[in-house]
C-alpha positions as a Python dict, from the first residue, in 0.01 Angstrom:
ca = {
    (1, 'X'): (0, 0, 0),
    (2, 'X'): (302, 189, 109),
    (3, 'X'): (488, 137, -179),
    (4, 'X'): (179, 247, -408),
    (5, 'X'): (160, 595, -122),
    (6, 'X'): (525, 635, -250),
    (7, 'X'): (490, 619, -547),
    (8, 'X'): (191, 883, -593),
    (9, 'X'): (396, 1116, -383),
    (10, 'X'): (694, 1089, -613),
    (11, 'X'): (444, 1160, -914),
    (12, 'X'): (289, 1478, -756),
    (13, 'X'): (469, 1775, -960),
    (14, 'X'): (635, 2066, -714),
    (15, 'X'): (527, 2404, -723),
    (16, 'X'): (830, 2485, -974),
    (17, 'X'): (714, 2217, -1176),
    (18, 'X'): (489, 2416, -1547),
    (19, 'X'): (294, 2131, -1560),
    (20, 'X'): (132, 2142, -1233),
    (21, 'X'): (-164, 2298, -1347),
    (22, 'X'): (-330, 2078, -1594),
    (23, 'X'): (-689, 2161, -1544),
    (24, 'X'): (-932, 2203, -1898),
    (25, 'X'): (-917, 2490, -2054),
    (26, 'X'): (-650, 2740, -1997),
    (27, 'X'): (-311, 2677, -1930),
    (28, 'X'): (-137, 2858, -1669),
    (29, 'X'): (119, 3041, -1869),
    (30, 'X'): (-214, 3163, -2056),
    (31, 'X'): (-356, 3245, -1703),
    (32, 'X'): (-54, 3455, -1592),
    (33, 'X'): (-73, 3661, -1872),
    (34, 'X'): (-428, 3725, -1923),
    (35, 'X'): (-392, 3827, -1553),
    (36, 'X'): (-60, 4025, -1606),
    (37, 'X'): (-251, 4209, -1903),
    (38, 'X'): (-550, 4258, -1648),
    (39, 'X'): (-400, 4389, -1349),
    (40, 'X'): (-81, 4639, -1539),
    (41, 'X'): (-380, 4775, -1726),
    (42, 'X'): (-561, 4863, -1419),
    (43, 'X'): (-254, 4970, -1186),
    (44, 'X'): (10, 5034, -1413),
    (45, 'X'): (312, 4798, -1502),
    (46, 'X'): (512, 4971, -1230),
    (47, 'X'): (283, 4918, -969),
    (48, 'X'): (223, 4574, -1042),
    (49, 'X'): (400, 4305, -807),
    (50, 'X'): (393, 3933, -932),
    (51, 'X'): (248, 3847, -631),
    (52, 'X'): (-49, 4003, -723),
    (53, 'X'): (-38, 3843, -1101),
    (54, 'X'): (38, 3502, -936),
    (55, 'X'): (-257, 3568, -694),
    (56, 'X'): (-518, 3697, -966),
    (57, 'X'): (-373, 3373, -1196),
    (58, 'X'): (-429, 3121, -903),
    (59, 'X'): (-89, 3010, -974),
    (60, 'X'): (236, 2988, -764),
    (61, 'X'): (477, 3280, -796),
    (62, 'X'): (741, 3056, -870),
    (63, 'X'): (570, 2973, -1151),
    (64, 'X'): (578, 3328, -1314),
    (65, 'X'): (954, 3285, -1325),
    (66, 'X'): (1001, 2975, -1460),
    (67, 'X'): (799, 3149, -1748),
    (68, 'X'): (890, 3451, -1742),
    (69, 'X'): (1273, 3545, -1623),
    (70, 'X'): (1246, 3885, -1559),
    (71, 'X'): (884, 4103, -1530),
    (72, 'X'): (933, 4303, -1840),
    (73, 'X'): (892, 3971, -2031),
    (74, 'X'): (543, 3957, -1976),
    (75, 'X'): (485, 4248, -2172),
    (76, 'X'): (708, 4113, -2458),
    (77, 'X'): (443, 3798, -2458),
    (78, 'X'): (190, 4066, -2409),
    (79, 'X'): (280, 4236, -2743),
    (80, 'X'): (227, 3888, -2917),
    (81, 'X'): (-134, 3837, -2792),
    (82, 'X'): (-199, 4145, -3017),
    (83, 'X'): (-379, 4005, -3366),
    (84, 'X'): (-206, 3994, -3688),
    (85, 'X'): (-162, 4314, -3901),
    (86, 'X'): (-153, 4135, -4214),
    (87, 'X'): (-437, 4195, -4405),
    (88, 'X'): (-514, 4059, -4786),
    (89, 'X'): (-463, 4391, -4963),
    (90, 'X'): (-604, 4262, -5308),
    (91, 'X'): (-936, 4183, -5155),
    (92, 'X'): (-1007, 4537, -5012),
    (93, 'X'): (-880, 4724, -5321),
    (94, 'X'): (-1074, 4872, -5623),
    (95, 'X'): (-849, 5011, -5917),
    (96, 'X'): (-916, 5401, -5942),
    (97, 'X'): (-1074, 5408, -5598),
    (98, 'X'): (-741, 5529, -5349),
    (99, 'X'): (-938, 5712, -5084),
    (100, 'X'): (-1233, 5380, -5077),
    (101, 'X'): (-941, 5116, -5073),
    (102, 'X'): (-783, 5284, -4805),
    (103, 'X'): (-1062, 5324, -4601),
    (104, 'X'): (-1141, 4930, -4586),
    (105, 'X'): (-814, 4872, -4490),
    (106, 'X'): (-842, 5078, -4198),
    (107, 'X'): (-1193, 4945, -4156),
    (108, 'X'): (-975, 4577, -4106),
    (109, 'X'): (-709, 4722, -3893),
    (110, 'X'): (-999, 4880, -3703),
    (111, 'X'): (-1189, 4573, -3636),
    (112, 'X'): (-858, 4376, -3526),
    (113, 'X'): (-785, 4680, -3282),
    (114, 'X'): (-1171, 4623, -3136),
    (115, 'X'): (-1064, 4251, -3021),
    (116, 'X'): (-768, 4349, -2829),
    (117, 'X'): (-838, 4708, -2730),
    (118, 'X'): (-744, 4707, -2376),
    (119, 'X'): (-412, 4491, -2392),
    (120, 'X'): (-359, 4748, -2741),
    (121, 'X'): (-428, 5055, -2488),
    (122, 'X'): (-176, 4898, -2227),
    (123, 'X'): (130, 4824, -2473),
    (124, 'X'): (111, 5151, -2643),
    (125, 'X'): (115, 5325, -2281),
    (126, 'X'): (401, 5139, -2219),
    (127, 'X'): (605, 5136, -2507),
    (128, 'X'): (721, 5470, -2364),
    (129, 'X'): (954, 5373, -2099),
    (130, 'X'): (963, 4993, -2203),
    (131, 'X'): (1221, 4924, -2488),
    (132, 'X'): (1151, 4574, -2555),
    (133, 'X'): (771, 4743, -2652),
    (134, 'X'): (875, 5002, -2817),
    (135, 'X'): (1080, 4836, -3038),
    (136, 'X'): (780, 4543, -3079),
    (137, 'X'): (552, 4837, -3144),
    (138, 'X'): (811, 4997, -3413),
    (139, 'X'): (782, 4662, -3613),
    (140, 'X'): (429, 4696, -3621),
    (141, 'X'): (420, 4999, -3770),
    (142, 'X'): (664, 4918, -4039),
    (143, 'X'): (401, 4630, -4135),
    (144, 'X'): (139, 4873, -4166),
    (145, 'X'): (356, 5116, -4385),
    (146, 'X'): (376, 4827, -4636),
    (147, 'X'): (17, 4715, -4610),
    (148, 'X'): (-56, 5106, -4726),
    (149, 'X'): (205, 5111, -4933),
    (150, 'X'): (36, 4769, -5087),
    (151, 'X'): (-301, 4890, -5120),
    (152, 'X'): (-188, 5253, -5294),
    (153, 'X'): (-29, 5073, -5515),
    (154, 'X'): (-273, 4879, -5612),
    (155, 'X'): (-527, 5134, -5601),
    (156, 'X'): (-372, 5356, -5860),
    (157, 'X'): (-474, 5365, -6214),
    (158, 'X'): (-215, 5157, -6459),
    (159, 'X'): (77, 5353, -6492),
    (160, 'X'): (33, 5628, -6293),
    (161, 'X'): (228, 5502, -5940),
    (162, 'X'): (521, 5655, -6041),
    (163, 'X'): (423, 5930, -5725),
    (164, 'X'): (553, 5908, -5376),
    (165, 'X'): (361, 5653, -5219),
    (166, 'X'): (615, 5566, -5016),
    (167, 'X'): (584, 5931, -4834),
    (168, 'X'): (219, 5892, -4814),
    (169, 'X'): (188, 5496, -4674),
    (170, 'X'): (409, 5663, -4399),
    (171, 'X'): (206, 5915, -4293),
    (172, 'X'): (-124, 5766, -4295),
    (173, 'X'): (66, 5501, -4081),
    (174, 'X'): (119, 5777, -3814),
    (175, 'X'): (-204, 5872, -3819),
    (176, 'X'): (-349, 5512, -3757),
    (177, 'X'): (-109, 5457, -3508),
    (178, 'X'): (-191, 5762, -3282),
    (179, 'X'): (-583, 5686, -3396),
    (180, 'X'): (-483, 5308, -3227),
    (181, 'X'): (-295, 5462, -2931),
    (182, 'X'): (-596, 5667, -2799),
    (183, 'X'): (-916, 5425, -2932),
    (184, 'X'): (-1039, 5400, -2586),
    (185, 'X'): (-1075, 5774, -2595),
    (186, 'X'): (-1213, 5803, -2929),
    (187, 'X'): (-1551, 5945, -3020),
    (188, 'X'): (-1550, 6023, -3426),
    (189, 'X'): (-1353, 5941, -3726),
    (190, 'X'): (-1366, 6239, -3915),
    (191, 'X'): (-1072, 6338, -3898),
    (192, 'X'): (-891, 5992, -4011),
    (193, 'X'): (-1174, 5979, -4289),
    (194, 'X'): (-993, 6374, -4445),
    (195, 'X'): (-665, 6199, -4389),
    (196, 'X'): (-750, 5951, -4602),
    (197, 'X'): (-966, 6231, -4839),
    (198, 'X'): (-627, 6472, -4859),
    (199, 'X'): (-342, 6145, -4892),
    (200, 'X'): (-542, 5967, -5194),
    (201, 'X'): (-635, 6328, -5356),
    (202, 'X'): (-278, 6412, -5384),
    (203, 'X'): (-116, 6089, -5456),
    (204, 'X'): (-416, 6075, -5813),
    (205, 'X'): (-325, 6438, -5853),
    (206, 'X'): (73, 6386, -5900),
    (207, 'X'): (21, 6073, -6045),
    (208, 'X'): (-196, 6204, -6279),
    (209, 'X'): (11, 6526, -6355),
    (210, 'X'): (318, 6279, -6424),
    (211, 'X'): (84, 6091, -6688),
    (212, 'X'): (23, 6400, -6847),
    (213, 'X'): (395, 6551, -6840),
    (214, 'X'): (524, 6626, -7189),
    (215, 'X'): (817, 6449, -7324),
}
């Protein structure tokens, strides 16, 4: 019986140990972040101790180091919680139709945004004194430049995307990004929807004068 005690007691993990919490459902690492994501939102990232994280996960603090080396990690695995900005361009598009394609594009980025809106909030509040965010952020809005860039291109009649699309996937990537930044705070989307109006009148208007150029 002693030797079976021993045994048991040799098996029980420590309080280092990652696989010490093996309830159902989720696992701890998943725990300390959803708590992390919880608690910076509500305090701040600064005013945040991981005791409080480790307390609101029901997890050691130890724990949130063997994950997590230094606090400003947790917002790098923050930033990855965020959904995909990959969208499938060639199902939202309709050939002729700039200002409509564009529109159901945002209408996807919008509805990712609405899943994630308070960790989205967080990240872009603290991508300004957080590089590893920042830069995290910066690569998301590169993907979204080409996803315009995409549908614009696809949008445009046959022939005529000789124009600077480039130029205009750019800026209406600003203007979704700020649109993200403050979507807790937003109460219409009229302006986004003239954005959208102005960018595809002018890109079928010099595309369409370049058709038309003489020789």
């Amino acid at each position: 019986m002693s030797n079976e005690l021993g045994e048991k007691a040799r098996r029980r993990p420590t309080t280092s140990d990652p696989d010490d919490d093996r309830s159902a459902g989720t696992s701890a690492r998943e725990r300390i972040l959803t708590a992390a994501g919880e608690l910076f939102a509500e305090h701040g990232f600064n005013a945040t101790p991981t005791s409080r994280i480790a307390e609101r996960a029901e997890v050691p603090k130890g724990l949130i180091h063997y994950y997590f080396r230094r606090k400003q990690d947790l917002l790098s695995a923050l930033v990855e919680r965020l959904p995909e900005e990959e969208v499938e361009s060639e199902g939202l598009v309709v050939r002729g139709d700039v200002a409509g394609s564009l529109r159901r594009l945002v209408g996807e980025l919008d509805a990712r945004l609405e899943s994630s809106m308070l960790l989205s909030h967080l990240l872009w509040r603290e991508a300004d004194t957080h590089d590893a965010v920042r830069q995290a952020m910066q690569q998301r809005f590169g993907v979204v430049v080409e996803q315009i860039r995409r549908v614009i291109e696809l949008a445009l009649p046959p022939g005529l995307a000789g124009c600077d699309i480039e130029a205009a996937a750019v800026l209406l990537a600003r203007v979704i990004n700020h649109r993200h930044s403050v979507a807790r705070h937003r109460t219409e989307d009229d302006e986004l929807d003239r954005e959208i109006g102005f960018i595809a009148r002018a890109l079928e208007l010099g595309a369409g004068s370049r058709a038309v150029k003489p020789a």
